[in-house]
N, C-alpha and C positions, 0 to 999 in steps of 0.2 A: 415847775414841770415844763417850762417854756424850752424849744429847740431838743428834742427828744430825738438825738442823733445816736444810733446803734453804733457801738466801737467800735473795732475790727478786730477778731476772733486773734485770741493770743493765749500762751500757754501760762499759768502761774508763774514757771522759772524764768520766763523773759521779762519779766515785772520789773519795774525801777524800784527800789526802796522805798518811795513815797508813794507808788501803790500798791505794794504788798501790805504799808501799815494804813490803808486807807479803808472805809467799811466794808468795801467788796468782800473780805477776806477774814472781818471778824469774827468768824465760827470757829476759826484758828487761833486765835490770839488767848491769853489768859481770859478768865472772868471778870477781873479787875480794868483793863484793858477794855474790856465790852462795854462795861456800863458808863467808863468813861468817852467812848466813841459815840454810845448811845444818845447822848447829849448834844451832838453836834449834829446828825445828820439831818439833810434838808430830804423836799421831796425830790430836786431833781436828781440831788447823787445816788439815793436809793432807788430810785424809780431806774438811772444810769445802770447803776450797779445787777439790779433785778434783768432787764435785760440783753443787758453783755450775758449774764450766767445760762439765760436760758439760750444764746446762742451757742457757748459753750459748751451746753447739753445737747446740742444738735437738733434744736425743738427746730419744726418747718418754719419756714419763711412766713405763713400764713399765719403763723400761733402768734409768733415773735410779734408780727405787723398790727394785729388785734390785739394783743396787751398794749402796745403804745397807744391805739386808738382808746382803748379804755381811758388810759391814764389821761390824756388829752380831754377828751368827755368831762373825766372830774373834774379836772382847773376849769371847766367851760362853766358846769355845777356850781363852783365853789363861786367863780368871778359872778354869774349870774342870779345866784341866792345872797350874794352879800358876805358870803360866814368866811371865816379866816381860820386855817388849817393851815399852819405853817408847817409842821412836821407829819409825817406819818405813822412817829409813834405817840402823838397826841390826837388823833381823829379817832373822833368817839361815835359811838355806832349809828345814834340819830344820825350824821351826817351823812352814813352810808346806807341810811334806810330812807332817807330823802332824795341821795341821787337814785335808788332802783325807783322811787315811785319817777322821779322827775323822767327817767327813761323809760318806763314804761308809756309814759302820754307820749314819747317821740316814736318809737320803734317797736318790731314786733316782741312780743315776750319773748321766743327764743334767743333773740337777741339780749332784751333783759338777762335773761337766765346765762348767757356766752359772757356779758360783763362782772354779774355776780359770780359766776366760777374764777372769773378771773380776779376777781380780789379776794376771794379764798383762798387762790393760791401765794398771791404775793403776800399775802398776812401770815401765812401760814409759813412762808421763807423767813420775815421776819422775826417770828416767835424763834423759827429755829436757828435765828443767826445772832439770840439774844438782842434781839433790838427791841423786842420789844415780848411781856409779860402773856398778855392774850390777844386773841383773835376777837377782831370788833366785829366781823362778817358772821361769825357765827350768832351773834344777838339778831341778823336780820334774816327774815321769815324768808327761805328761799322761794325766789317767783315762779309760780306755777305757771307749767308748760306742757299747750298741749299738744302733741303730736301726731300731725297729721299720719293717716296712712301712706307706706311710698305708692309714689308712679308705678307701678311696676311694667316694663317693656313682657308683653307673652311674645311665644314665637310667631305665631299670624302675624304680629304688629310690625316686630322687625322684620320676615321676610315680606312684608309687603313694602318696607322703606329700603330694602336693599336690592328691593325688583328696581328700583328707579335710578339705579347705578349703572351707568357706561365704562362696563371691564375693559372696551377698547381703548379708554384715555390714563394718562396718569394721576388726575386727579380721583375718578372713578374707581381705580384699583386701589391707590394710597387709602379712601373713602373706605369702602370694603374691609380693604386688611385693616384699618382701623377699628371701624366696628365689627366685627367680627370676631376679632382679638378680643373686645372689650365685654362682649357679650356670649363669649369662648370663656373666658377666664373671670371673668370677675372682678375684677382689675380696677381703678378708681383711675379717670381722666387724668390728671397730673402724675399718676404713675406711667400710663402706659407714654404720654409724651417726651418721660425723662427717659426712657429707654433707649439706648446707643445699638447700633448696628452688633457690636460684639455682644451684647447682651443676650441676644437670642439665639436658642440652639433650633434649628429649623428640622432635623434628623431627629432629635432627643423629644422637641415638641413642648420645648419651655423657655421660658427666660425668667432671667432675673431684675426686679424690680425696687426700689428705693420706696419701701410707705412712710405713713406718719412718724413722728422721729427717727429719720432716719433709719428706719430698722427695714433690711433687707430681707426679699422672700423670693420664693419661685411660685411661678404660674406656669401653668400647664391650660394647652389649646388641642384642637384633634387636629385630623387628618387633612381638613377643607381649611383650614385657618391658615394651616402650614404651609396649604397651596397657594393661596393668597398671597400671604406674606413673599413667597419664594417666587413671585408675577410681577408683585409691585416693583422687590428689591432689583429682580431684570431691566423693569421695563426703567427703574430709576437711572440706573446702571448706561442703559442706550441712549437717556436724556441728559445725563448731571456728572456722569466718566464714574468709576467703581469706588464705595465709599470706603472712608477708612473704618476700623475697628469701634472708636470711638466719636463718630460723626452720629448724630439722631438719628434714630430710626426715621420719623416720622418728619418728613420736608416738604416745604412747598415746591411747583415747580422752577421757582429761583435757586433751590438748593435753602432759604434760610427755614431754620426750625419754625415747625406747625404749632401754632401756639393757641392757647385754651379760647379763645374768642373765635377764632375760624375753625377748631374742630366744634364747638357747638353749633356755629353758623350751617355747617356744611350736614350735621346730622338732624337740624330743626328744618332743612328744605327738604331731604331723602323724604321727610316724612310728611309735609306739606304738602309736595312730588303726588304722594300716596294718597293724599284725599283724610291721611292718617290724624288723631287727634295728638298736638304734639307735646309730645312728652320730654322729660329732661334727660341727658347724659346719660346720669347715674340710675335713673329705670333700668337701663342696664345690667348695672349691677346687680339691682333686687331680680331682674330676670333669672339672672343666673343663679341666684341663692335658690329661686321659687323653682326652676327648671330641679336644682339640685335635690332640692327634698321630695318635691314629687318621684324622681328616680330612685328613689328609695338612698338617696347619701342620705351619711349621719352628719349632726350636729358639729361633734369634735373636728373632722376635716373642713366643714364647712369654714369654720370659724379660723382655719389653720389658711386656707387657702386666699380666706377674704381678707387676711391679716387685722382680724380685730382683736385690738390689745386686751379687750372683757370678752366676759360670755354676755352679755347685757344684751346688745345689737345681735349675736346670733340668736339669742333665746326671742326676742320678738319677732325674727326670722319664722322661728318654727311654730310661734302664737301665731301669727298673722294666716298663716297660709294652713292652719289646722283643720280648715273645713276641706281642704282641696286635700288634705290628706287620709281626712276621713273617707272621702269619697272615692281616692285612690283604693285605699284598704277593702272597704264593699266590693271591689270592682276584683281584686288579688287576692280576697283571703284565703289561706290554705287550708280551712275547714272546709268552705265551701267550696272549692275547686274540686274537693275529691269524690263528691257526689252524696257526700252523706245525706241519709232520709231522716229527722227524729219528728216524731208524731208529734202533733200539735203545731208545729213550725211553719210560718208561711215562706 
């Protein structure tokens, strides 16, 4: 599994003959053909093969980069236990219930739990690319994880880290329409940064955004967000000359793209600025979910807006935040607005 070099994104038709008939591709070939290919593969071709396909499938850059770290981790496992695993369709489950214990004493469980998904899944490619019979991941006890409550940004919190914004600079409005946008829509950091100047309708009050695999959505911002955006893009415009269609929304004042280390830099001092306890990015986000259901949104848009692939992450949305909605409801019920008296009742 040494030099674990990502391929470069090709279509099956542009294949040479020798790798069309090479493992990448044996879910296509006869049965006969499988079990004989299955004898030969090592871990570096399949581990190659595993992710070329998942860049193929458009998985993030992030997914892609964490499977290789996994697979790297095992050979680190396997060289530093001693054991010899030559193949991956010979690695028998103890081995895989010895690396989740050996990374657990290194790293946090979640972490744990991000490696063991991840050989779920490529065992699970496996089985279905006939390489192999069963899943050895499945004999090992998934690591339990516990999950913190979010951050969650209230609006007192962020308006008191966007009182410490200077609208007359252009870093200070860029700042703004950043956060604003993010805490407007819902929107996850790496989305709204991938965002091109064409992408947003400043009149319509959305744009469109690139989430996890790939998979495109719209977001929608009000009226103040609009304004912002429509300040900075001037004031960029008088600095950097009119951008193109396709230039970043979001630049520094050099012109080069705002990149995830200085939009978190820039939002962890607004809030230091503030005296604020500081919170992550993506509080953000839960703001906005929490903002949402308090409003009386439902669930299904919620989860439509925030682009999450399950109902899982919304439905703890609307667990977490059940007290604040209980307390909403006392506050709005329509029994009790209309004045009803029933005896006995406090």
């Amino acid at each position: 599994m040494q030099d674990l070099n990502l391929r470069p994104l090709a279509c099956e038709a542009s294949l040479s003959p020798y790798e069309r008939e090479s493992p990448i591709f044996v879910g296509d070939l006869p049965s006969a053909s499988v079990k004989k290919l299955s004898a030969l593969v090592d871990w570096k071709h399949t581990v190659d093969a595993f992710l070329w396909r998942c860049q193929l499938r458009a998985l993030s850059q992030n997914t892609v980069q964490l499977y290789a770290i996994v697979f790297n981790l095992l050979e680190r496992f396997h060289e530093a236990e001693g054991l010899t695993c030559p193949s991956p369709q010979t690695c028998p489950p103890e081995h895989l219930q010895r690396f989740v214990w050996w990374c657990l004493r290194r790293v946090k469980p979640v972490s744990a739990h991000a490696y063991w998904r991840t050989l779920r899944t490529f065992f699970r490619w496996l089985v279905k690319e006939g390489l192999r019979a069963d899943n050895p991941i499945e004999k090992v006890p998934e690591p339990k994880m516990h999950q913190p409550l979010p951050r969650t940004v209230t609006e007192e919190h962020f308006a008191k880290a966007l009182s410490t914004l200077n609208l007359n600079t252009f870093v200070g409005l860029r700042d703004a329409a950043l956060f604003c946008l993010a805490f407007d829509s819902g929107a996850r950091l790496s989305e709204l940064l991938g965002l091109r100047v064409g992408d947003v309708d400043l009149r319509g009050q959305f744009a469109k955004v690139q989430g996890k695999g790939g998979r495109e959505r719209l977001i929608y911002f009000g009226r103040q967000t609009a304004m912002l955006l429509l300040r900075y893009l001037t004031q960029r415009t008088f600095l950097l000359g009119q951008p193109s269609s396709d230039a970043y929304l979001f630049v520094c004042a050099d012109g080069r793209p705002m990149t995830r280390r200085r939009a978190l830099t820039r939002w962890h001092l607004a809030q230091k600025r503030a005296g604020l306890t500081v919170l992550p990015f993506h509080g953000l986000r839960h703001g906005f979910a929490r903002a949402w259901l308090l409003r009386n949104g439902d669930a299904i848009s919620l989860r439509r807006l925030l682009g999450h692939a399950t109902v899982q992450m919304t439905e703890r949305y609307v667990t977490l935040w059940g007290h604040d909605l209980q307390r909403l409801h006392r506050e709005r019920s329509p029994v009790d607005s209309i004045g009803l008296q029933v005896k006995g009742a406090k």
